[in-house]
C-alpha distance (Angstrom), angle and dihedral (degrees) to the residues before:
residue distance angle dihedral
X1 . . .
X2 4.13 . .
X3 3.59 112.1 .
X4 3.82 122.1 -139.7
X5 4.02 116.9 -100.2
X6 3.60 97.9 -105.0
X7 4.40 88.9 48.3
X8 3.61 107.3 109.3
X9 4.07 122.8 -177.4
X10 3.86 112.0 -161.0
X11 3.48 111.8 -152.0
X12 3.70 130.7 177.3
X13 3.46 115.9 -120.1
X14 3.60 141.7 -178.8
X15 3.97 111.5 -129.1
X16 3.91 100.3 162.9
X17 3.48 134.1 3.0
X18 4.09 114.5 -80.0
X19 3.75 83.6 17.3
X20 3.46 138.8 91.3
X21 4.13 132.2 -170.9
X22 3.61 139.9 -168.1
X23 4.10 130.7 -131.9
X24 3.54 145.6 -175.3
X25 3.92 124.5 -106.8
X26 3.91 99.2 -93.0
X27 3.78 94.4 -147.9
X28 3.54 117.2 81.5
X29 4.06 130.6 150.1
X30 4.01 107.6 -128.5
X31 3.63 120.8 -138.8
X32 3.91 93.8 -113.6
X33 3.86 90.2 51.6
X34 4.03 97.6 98.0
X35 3.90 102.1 144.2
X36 3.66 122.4 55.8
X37 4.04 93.9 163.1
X38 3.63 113.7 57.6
X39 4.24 106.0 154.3
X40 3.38 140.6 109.4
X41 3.88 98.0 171.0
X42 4.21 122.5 108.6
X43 3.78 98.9 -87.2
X44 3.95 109.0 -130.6
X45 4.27 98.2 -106.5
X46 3.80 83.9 58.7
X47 3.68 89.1 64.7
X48 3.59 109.1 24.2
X49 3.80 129.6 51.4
X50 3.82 113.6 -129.5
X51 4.08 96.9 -143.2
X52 3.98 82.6 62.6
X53 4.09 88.7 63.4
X54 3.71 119.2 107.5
X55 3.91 114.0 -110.8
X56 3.88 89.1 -126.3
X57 3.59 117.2 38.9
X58 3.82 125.7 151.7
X59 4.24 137.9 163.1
X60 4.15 87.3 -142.3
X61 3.63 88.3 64.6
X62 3.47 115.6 22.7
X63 4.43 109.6 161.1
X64 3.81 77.8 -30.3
X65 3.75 99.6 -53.3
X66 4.26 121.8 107.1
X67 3.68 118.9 -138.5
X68 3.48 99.5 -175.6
X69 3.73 122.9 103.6
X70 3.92 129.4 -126.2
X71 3.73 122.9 -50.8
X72 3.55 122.5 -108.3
X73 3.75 146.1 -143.5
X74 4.14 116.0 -158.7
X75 4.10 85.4 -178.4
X76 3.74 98.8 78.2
X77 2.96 148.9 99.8
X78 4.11 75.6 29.7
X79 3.83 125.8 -41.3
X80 4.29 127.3 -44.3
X81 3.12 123.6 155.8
X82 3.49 99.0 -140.4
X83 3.82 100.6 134.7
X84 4.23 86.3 133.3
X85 3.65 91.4 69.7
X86 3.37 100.1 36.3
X87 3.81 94.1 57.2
X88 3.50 89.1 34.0
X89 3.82 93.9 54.6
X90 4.03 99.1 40.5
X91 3.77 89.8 62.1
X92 3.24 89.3 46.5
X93 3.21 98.2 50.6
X94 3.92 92.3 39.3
X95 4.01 91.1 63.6
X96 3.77 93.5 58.8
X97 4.04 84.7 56.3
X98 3.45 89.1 52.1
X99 3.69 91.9 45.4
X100 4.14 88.8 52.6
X101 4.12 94.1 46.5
X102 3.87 82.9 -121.3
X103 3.34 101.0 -64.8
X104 3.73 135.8 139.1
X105 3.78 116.0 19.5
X106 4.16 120.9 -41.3
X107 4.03 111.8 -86.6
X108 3.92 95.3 -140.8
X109 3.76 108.9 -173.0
X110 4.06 130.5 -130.5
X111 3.88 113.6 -103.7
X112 3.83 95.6 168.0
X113 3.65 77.6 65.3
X114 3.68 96.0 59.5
X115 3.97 83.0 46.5
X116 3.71 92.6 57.5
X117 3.92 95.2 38.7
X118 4.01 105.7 26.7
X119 4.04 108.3 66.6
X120 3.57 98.7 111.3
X121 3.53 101.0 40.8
X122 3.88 108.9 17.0
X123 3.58 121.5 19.2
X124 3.36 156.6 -64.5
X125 4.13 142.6 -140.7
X126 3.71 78.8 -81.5
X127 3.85 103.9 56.1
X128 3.75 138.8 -46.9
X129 3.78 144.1 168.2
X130 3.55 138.0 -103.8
X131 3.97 96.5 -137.5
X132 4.06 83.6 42.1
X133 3.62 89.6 58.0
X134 4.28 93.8 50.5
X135 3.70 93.2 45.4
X136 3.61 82.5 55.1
X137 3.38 103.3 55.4
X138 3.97 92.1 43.8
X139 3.70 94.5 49.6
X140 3.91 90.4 46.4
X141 3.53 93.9 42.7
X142 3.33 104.8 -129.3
X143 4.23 155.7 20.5
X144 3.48 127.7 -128.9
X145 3.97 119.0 -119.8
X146 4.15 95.3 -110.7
X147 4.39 91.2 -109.3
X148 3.90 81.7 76.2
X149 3.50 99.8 58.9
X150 4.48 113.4 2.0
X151 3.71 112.5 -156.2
X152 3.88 113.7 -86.5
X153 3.94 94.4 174.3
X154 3.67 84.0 -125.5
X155 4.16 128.9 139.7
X156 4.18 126.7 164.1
X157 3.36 87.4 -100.7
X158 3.55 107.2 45.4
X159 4.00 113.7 99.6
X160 4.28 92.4 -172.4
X161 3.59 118.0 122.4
X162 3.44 115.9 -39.2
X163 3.66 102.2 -12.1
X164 3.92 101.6 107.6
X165 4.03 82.8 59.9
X166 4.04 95.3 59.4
X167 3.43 131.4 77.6
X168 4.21 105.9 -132.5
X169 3.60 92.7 166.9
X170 3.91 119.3 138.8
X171 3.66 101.4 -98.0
X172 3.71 141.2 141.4
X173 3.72 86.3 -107.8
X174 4.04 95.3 46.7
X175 3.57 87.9 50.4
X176 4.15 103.2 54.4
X177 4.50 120.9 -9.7
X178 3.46 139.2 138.6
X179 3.83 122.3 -169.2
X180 3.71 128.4 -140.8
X181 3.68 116.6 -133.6
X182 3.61 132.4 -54.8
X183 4.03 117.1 -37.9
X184 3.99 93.4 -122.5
X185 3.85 85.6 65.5
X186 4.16 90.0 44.1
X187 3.60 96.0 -90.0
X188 3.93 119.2 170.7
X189 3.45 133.9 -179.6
X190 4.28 118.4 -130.8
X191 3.80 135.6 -153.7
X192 3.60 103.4 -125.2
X193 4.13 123.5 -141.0
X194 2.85 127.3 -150.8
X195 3.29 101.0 19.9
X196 3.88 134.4 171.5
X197 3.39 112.0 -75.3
X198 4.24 154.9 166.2
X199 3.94 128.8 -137.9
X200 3.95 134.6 -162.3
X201 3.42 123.1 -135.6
X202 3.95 104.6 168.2
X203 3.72 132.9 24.0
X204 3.57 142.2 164.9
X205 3.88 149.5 146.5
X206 3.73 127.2 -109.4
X207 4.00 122.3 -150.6
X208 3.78 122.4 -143.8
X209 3.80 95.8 -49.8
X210 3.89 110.5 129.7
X211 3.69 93.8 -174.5
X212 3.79 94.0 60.2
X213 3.78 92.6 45.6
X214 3.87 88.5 50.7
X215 4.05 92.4 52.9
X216 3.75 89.9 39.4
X217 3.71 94.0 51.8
X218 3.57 94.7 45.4
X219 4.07 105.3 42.1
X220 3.86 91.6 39.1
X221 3.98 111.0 16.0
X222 3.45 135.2 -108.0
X223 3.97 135.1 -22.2
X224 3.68 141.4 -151.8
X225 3.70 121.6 -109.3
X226 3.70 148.5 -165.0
X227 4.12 114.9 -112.7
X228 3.80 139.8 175.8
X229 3.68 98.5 -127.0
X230 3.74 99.4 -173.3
X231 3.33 100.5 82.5
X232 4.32 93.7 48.7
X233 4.17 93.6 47.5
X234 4.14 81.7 112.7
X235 3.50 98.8 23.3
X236 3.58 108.1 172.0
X237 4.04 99.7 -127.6
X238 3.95 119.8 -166.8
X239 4.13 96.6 76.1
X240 3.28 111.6 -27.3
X241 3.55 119.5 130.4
X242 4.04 114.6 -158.1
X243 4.20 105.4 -134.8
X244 3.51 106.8 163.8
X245 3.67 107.5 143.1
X246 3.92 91.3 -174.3
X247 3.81 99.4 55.4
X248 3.98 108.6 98.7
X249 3.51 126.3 -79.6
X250 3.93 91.0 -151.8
X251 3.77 109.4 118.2
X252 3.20 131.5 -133.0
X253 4.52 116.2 160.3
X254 3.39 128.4 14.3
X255 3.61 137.8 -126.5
X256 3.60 140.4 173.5
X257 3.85 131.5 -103.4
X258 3.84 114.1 -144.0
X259 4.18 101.0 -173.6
X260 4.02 133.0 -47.5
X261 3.74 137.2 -100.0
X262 3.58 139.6 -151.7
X263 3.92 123.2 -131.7
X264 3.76 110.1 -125.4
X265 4.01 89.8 -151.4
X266 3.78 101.3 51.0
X267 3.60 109.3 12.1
X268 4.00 95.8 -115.9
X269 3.48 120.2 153.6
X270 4.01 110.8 -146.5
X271 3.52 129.7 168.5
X272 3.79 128.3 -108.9
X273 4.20 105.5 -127.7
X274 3.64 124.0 -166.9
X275 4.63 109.7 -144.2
X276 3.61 124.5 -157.1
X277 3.46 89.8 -141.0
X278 3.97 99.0 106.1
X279 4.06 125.8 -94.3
X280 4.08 85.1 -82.5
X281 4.06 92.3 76.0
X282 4.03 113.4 73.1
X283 3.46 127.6 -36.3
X284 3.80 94.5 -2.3
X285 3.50 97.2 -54.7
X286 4.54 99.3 -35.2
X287 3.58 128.3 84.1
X288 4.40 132.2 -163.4
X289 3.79 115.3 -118.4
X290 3.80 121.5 -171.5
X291 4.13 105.2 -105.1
X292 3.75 115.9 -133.2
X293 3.42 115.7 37.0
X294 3.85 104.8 64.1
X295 3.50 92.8 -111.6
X296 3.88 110.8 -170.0
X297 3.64 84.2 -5.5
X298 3.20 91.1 -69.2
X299 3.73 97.5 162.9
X300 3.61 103.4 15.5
X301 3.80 93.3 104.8
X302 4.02 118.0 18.0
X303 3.94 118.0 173.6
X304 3.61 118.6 -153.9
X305 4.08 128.5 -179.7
X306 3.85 120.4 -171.0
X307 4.14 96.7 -142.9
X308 3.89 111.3 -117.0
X309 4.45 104.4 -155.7
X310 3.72 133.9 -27.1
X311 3.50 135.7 -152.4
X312 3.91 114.2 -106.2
X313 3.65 97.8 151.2
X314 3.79 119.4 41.7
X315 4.01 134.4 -163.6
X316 3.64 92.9 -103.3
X317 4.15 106.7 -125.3
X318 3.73 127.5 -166.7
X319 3.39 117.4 -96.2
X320 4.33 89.8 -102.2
X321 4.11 84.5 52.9
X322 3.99 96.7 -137.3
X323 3.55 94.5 110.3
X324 3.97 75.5 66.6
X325 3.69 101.1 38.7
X326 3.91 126.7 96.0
X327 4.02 84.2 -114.6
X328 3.56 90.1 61.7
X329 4.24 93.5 114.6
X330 3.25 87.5 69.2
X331 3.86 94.6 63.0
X332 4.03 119.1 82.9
X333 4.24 99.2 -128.4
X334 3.56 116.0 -140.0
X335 4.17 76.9 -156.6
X336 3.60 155.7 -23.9
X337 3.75 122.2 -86.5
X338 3.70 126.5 -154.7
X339 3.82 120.2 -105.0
X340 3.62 97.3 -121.2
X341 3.72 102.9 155.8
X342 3.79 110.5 128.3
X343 3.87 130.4 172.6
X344 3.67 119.0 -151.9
X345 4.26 123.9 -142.7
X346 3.62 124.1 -116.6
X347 3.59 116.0 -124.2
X348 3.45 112.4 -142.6
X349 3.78 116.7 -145.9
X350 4.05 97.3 -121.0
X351 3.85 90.1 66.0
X352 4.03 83.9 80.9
X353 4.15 105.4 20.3
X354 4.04 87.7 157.2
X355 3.55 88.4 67.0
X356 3.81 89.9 39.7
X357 4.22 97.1 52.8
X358 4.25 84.1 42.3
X359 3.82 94.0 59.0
X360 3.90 89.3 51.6
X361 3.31 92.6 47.6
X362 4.03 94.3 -110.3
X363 3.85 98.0 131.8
């Protein structure tokens, strides 16, 4: 369930050895976040009958090939909780792999550009949501690739580390730069447009239904989801499969869930779930939760975005940007370079269902 803005969960933690911390709930619904179901596509369990879905089934190892994109770690370079975006932005970012077959190099997507952009209607260092974070990327139009703006784990509001020294206001130049070299050899830094970038054109939210989170997963990739994390702060990693029906289903961080798995030994389906916790935590990064039973919340409150176009052919800019920046008619050009950028459509898998029901054997 998404807690209110002002709802905050203490929950002891262990952050180094011989020392413990405390932290807010990371999930919080922001005041400008007032659609959570934005679609008009067929949704995947319209077309596609969950008894014909594999028992195992995951995007990290699909006929021996991953999908997924890059692990992350929202902890560094000092504390954010930011897990909304991160979960948010790896599916994301996961579908557009699926949509290439893998090929070429990963599109990872900018989440210090949600941080900068989202804090009326997605998040901040102090909580966010994932369904926040997708209505803010179709209402703005677009997300940076993450080369335009890395992840600082900074928000206005955040006091950690060095955040009260950077600027993470919603500007041209907090949305896509580069900087030359250092300023005592004339360095600048330059807005950059166009720049490479993702859109949204679907989203929604799906509520405690595990065959719709199976078919969604499967025909269009993973999702982000709502978790308790309390309970998995020492997950054990390796196999282990967390299945305690007792522990609380209050949420509190968010996560995303890549496919499922069955257990050979008991016949338990669980779901395989991608942290933003860093490869240190569990099994390099994922943990296995029992499927079925909303455990931790686990699927109380997935978010889901069908990705709109994607950059796979950029405006090439010089390596100082400002033949790409707004300020560029102020430059003398040596020449003219071709506007190549293109964006290419995501096709979403109920454009051909036929084809869909015949490769799982439905027709």
């Amino acid at each position: 369930m998404i807690t209110s803005r002002a709802a905050r969960c203490l929950l002891a933690v262990s952050a180094f050895v011989g020392a413990s911390a405390e932290r807010f709930n990371e999930i919080s619904l922001m005041e400008g976040h007032t659609v959570q179901n934005d679609h008009h596509s067929p949704l995947p369990h319209t077309y596609v009958d969950a008894a014909a879905l594999p028992d195992n089934f995951d995007w990290g190892n699909k006929d021996g090939v991953s999908y997924l994109t890059k692990s992350l770690n929202q902890h560094i370079p000092h504390y954010c909780g930011s897990c909304w975006a991160h979960g948010a932005l790896s599916a994301l970012a996961d579908r557009i792999k699926i949509a290439r077959g893998a090929k070429g190099a990963d599109i990872n997507l900018s989440i210090q550009y949600i941080l900068n952009c989202g804090a009326h209607m997605a998040g901040s260092c102090h909580g966010g949501s994932h369904s926040g974070t997708y209505q803010l990327i179709k209402n703005k139009g677009y997300v940076p690739y993450d080369t335009c703006q890395p992840y600082l784990a900074c928000s206005a509001e955040s006091n950690e580390g060095f955040c009260k020294h950077v600027d993470t206001t919603c500007t041209p130049m907090n949305t896509c730069r580069t900087c030359s070299t250092f300023k005592e050899y004339g360095g600048s830094c330059s807005e950059i447009t166009p720049f490479p970038h993702a859109t949204i054109k679907e989203y929604g939210v799906i509520s405690n239904d595990v065959n719709k989170i199976m078919t969604e997963i499967m025909m269009r990739g993973p999702v982000a989801t709502e978790v308790n994390a309390d309970p998995i702060l020492d997950y054990e990693g390796e196999e282990y499969i967390f299945s305690d029906h007792e522990a609380s289903r209050g949420t509190n961080h968010i996560v995303s869930i890549t496919g499922w798995g069955t257990d050979e030994e008991t016949g338990k389906k669980y779901w395989h779930i991608r942290n933003s916790w860093g490869e240190y935590w569990g099994n390099l990064g994922y943990f296995k939760i029992e499927m079925g039973d909303n455990i931790l919340g686990i699927e109380g409150a997935v978010a889901w975005a069908i990705p709109g176009t994607f950059t796979e052919t950029n405006t090439a800019c010089d390596e100082d940007g400002k033949n790409c920046s707004s300020k560029k008619k102020h430059r003398k050009k040596k020449h003219k370079k071709k506007h190549r950028h293109h964006q290419v459509e995501y096709v979403d898998p109920s454009t051909d269902v036929e084809a869909v029901q015949r490769r799982l054997g439905m027709k």
